[in-house]
TINUDREN-303195 format. One line per 8 residues: number of its first residue (from 1); their letters; for each residue y negated, z negated, x negated of N, C-alpha, C. Coordinates in Angstrom, 2 decimals, padded with zeros to 5 digits. Last residue first. Example, Ala and Ser with C-alpha at 12.3 -4.5 7.8 and 13.67 -1.06 7.14 Angstrom:
2> SA> 002.25:-007.08:-012.85:001.06:-007.14:-013.67:-000.03:-007.87:-012.90 | 005.69:-007.80:-013.19:004.50:-007.80:-012.30:003.30:-007.80:-013.20
# end
This chain:
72> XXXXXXXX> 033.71:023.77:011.41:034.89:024.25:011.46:035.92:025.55:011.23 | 030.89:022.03:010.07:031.76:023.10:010.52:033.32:023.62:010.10 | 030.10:019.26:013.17:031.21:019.88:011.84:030.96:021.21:011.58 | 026.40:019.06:013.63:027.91:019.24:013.93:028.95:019.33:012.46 | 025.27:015.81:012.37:025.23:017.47:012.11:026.22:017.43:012.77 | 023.91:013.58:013.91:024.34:013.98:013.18:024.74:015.25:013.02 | 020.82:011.79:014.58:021.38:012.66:015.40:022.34:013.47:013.82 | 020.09:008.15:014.04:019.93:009.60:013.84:021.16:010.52:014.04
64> XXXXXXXX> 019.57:005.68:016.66:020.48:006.50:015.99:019.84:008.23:015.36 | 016.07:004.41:017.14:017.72:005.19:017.51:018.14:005.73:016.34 | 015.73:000.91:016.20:015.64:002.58:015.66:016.80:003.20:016.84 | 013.54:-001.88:017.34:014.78:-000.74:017.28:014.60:000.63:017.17 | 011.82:-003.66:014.89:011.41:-002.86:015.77:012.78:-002.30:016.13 | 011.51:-004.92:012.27:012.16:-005.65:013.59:012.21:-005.20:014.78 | 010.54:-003.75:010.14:009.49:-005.00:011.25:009.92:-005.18:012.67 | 012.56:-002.94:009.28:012.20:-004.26:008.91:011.36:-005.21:009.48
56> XXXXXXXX> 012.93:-000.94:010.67:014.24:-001.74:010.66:013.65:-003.13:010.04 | 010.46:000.69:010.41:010.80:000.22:011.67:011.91:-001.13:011.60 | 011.37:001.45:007.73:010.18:000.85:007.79:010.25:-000.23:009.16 | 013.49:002.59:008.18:013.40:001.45:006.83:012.73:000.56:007.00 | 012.66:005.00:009.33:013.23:004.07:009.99:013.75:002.70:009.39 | 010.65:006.92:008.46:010.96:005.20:009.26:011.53:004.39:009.36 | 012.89:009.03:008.60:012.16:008.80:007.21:011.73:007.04:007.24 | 014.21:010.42:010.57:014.25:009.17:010.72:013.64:008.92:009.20
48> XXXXXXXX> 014.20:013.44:010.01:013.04:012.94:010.52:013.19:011.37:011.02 | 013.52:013.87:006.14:014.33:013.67:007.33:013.73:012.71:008.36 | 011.64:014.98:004.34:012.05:015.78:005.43:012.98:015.25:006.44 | 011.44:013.52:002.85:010.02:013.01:003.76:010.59:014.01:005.11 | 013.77:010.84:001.97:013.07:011.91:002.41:012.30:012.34:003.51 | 013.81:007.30:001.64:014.18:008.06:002.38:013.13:009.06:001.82 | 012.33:005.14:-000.42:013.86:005.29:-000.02:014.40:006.70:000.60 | 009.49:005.30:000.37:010.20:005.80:-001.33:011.92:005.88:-001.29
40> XXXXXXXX> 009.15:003.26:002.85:009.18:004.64:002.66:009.68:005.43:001.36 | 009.39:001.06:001.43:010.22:001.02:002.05:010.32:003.06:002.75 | 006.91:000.79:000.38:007.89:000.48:-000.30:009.17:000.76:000.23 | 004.90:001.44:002.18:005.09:002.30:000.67:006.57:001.98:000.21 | 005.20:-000.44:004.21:005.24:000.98:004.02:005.96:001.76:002.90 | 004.23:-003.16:003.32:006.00:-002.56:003.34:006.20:-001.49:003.76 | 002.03:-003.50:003.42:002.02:-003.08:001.70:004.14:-003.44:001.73 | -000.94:-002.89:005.19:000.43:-002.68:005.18:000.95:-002.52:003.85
32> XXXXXXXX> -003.48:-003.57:004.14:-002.95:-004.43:005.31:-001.61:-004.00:005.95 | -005.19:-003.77:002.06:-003.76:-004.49:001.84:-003.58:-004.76:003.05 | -007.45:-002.33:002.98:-006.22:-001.70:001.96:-004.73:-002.68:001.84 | -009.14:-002.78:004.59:-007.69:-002.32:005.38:-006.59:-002.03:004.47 | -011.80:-002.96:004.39:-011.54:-002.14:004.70:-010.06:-001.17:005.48 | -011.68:-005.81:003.38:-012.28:-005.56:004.34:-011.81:-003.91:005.40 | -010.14:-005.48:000.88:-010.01:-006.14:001.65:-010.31:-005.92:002.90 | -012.17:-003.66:-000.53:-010.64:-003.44:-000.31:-010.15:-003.68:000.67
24> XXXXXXXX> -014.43:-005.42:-000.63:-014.84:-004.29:000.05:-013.33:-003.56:000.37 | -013.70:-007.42:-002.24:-014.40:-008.03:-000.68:-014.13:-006.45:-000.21 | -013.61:-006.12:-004.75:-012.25:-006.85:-004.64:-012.62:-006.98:-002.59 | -016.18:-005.09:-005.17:-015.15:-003.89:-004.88:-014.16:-004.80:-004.22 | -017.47:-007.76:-005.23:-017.66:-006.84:-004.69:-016.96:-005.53:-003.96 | -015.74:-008.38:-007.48:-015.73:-009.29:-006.79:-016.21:-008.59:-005.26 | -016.58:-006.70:-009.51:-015.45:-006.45:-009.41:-015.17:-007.41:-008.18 | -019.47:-007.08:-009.77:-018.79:-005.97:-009.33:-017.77:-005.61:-008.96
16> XXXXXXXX> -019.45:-009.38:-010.90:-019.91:-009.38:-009.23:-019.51:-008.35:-008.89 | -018.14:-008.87:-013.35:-017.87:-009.87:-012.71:-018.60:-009.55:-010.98 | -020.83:-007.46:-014.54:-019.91:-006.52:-014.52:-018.35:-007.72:-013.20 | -022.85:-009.06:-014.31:-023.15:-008.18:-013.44:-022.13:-007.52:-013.48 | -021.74:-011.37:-016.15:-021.64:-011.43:-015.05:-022.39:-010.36:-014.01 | -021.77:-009.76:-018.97:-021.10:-009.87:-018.24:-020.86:-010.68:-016.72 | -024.72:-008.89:-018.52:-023.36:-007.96:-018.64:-021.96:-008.23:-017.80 | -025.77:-011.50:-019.33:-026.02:-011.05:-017.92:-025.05:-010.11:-017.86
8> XXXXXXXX> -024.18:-011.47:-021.56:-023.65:-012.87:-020.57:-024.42:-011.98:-019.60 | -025.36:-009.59:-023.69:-023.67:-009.23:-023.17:-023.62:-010.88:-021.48 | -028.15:-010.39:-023.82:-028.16:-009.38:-023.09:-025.80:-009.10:-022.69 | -028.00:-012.79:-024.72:-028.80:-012.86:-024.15:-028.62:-011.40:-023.36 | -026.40:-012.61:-027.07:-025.58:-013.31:-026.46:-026.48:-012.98:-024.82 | -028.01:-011.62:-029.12:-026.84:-010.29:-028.59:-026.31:-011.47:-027.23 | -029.30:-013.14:-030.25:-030.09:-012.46:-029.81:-028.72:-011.64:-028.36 | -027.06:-014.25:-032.20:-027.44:-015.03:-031.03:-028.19:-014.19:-030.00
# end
């Protein structure tokens, strides 16, 4: 029983913490693009329409990417 008296403050100082960090995420901007990531992992970082996944979804217009000549 003794043990119950020191794990319950535990556990609600370990609870505000996470409630704390959870306000401070938030606040800061972390979930405020979360179709980036996802839509970036499609394309290479070297090609330079890499965006354009990104752009195509938030409805934005892409130009055309510029194609290789032939060779002939």
């Amino acid at each position: 029983m003794p043990a119950l008296y020191v794990m319950i403050p535990v556990a609600l100082l370990i609870v505000a913490v996470a409630i704390y960090i959870f306000f401070w995420a938030v606040n800061s901007g972390q979930y405020d693009d979360l179709d980036s990531p996802a839509h970036s992992i499609l394309f290479d970082d070297q090609d330079p329409a890499h965006k354009a996944g990104v752009d195509e979804a938030s409805g934005k217009t892409v130009p055309p990417a510029r194609e290789k000549p032939a060779d002939d």
